[in-house]
N, C-alpha and C positions, 0 to 999 in steps of 0.2 A: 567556503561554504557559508550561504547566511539562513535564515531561519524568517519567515516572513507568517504573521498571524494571520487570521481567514481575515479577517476586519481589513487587513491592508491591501488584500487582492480582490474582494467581494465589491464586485461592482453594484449588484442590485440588493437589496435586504432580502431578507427571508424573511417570507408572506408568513410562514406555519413552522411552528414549533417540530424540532425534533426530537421523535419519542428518548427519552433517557434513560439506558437499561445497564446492566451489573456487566462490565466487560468482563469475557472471561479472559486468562490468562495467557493467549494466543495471539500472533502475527500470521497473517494472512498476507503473503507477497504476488503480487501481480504487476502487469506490466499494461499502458494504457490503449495499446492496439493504435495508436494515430503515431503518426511517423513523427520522429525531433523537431523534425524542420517546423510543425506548428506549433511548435515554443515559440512564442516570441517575449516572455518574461515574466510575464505571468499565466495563470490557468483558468482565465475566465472560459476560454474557451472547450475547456473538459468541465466546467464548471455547466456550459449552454448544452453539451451534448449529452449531461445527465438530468437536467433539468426536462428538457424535449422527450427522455423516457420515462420521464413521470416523477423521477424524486428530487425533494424539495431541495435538494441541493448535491454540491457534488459527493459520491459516497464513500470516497476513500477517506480516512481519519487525516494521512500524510500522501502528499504526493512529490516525489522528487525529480528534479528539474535535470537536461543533460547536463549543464553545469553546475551540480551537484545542489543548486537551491532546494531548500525544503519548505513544501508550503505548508501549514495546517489545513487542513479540510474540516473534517468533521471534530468536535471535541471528543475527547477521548469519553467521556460518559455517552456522547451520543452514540444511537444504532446506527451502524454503518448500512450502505447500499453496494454490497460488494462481490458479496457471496453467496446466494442463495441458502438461508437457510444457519447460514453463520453470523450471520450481520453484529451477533454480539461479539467478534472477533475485533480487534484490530487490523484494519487493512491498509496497506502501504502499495503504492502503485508508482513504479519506476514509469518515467515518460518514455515514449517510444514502444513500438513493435519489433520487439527484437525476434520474431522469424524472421524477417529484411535485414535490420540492422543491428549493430554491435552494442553492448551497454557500454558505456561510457566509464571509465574510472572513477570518476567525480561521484556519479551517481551510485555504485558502490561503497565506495568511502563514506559517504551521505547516508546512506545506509548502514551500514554498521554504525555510525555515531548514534541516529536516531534508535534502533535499536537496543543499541547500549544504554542510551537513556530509559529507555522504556523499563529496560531489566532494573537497573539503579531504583531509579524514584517511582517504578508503578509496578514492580515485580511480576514481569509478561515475562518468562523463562522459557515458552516455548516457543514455535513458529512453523508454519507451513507455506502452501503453495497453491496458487487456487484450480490446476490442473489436479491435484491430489484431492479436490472436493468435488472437480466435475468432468465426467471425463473426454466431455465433448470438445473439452478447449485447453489449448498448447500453453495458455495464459501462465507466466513463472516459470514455464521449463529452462528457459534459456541464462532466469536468475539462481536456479536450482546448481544449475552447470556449473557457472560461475563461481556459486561458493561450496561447492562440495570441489572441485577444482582446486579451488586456494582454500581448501577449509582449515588447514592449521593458523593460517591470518588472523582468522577471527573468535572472537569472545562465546558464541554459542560453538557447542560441542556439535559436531556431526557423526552418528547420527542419534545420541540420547538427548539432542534438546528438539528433535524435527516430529512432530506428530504427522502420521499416514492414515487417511482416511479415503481410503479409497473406496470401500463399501458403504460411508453416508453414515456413517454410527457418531455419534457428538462425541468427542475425546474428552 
C-alpha cells in the first residue's frame, strides 16, 4: 500500500480556491462508478471527469486504487463534492463499479488503514454509505456487504459506529 499527495497526481493546478469548512465527524464510503481497468496509476482521469461537472477538482477527500494505492484528493479541511448536501463529510471512494465487479482485497485493506487513521489523528468515529444519503443510487452497497460480511475484522463497530440516514436529516 503506498499513500500518494494530491500535489504528486495533480497534473493541472487548481484555478479556484476550495471553500474550507468544519468537517464533521463522518466517512462517507462510495465507489467510482468507472470500471478498474481505467486505472492506470494514477487518477487524473476521475480527476477530468469531475472537473467536466463543474467542480474545481476531484471531490472525493481519498480515493483508493485496485491496488490498494491511496490517493489524497481533496484536504480534509476542504468541502468535498460527493454527496449532496454532506459535502462536509469525509468522502472516500473505492475505484471501480462494483455492481459489474469485485472489490479487490487491497482496496479493503486500504480502507480500514485510512480509516483507522482518520479515527486515531482526526477523531472521525463514525461512517456511512452514500446509498444510505440517496436513494437513487447503489453507490457503497457492495462495500456495505463487504464489511458488515467481515465486520468482526475491523476497528469500527457494526452497527453502533454506522450513521443511517435515510430520511435526509443531518446526523
Amino acid at each position: 500500500m503506498s499513500y500518494v499527495k494530491r500535489e504528486e497526481w495533480l497534473k493541472k493546478g487548481i484555478t479556484e480556491r476550495i471553500k474550507e469548512v468544519n468537517i464533521k465527524p463522518c466517512i462517507i464510503l462510495h465507489h467510482t462508478a468507472t470500471a478498474k481497468s481505467e486505472y492506470k496509476g494514477d487518477i487524473n482521469y476521475l480527476d477530468r471527469i469531475h472537473r467536466e461537472r463543474g467542480f474545481t477538482l476531484i471531490g472525493y477527500h481519498f480515493v483508493i486504487a485496485p491496488d490498494g494505492t491511496i490517493f489524497e484528493g481533496r484536504k480534509i479541511n476542504e468541502e468535498g463534492a460527493h454527496t449532496k448536501r454532506f459535502n462536509n463529510f469525509i468522502g472516500i471512494a473505492l475505484i471501480g463499479n462494483f455492481e459489474n465487479e469485485d472489490i479487490e482485497k487491497n482496496q479493503i485493506f486500504s480502507l480500514i488503514k485510512i480509516m483507522n487513521y482518520l479515527k486515531k489523528f482526526h477523531f472521525i468515529n463514525k461512517f456511512s454509505f452514500h446509498f444510505m444519503f440517496n436513494e437513487k443510487t447503489e453507490c457503497g452497497k457492495k462495500i456495505f456487504e463487504k464489511i458488515v460480511k467481515d465486520k468482526n475484522k475491523y476497528l469500527f463497530k457494526f452497527p453502533e459506529d454506522i450513521i443511517y440516514n435515510l430520511k435526509g436529516s443531518n446526523p
